[in-house]
C-alpha positions as CSV (number, residue, x, y, z in Angstrom):
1,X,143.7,114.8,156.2
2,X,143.4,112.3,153.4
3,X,143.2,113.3,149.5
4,X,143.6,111.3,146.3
5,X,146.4,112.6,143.4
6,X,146.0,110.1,140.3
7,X,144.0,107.6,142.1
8,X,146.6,107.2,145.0
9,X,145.9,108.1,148.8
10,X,147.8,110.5,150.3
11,X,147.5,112.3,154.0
12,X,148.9,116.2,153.8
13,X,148.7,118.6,156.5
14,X,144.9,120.5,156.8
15,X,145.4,124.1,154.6
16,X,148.0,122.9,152.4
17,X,147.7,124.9,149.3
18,X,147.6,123.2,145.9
19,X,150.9,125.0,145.0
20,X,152.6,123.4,147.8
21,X,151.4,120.2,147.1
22,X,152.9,120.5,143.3
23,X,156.3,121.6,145.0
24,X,156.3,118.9,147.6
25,X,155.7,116.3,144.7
26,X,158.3,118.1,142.3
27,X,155.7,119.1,139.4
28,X,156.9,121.3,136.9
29,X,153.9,123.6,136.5
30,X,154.3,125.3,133.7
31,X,153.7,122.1,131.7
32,X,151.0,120.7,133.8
33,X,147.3,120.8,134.1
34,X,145.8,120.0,137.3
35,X,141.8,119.3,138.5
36,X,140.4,119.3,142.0
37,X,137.2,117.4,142.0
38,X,137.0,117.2,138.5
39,X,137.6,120.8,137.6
40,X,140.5,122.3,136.0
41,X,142.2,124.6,138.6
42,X,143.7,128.1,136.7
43,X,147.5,128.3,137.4
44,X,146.9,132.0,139.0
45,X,144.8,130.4,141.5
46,X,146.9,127.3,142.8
47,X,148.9,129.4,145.8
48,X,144.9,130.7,146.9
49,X,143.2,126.7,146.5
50,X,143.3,124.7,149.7
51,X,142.8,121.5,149.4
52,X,140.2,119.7,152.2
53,X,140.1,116.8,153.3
54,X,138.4,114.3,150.2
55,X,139.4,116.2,147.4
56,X,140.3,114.2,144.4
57,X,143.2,115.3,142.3
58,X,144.0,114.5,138.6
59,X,147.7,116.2,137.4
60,X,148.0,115.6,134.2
61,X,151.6,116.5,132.3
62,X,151.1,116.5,128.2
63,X,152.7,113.7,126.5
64,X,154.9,114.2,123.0
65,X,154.6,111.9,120.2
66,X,153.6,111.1,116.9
């Protein structure tokens, strides 16, 4: 199946959790905010959120500055 993290296309196996898809990819969670389909997924629930095929991702990792 085909979904979209940061506006690029990527195939991942059918019932791949979003927790496994952050530890494929190598994201640190506790310093990242993700959204599936434009809604901000809670951190308790990424090993229970399949992602289907279309979803649209957005991980977002805060930035430091000044």
């Amino acid at each position: 199946m085909q979904i979209t993290v940061n506006g690029q296309a990527m195939d991942v196996e059918e019932g791949l959790s979003l927790e496994a898809l952050l530890a494929r990819l190598g994201v640190r969670r506790e310093f990242t905010a993700v959204a599936v389909n434009r809604e901000i997924a809670p951190r308790s629930a990424y090993p229970l959120t399949r992602l289907r095929d279309g979803d649209r991702l957005e991980i977002v990792h805060p930035m430091g500055g000044g």
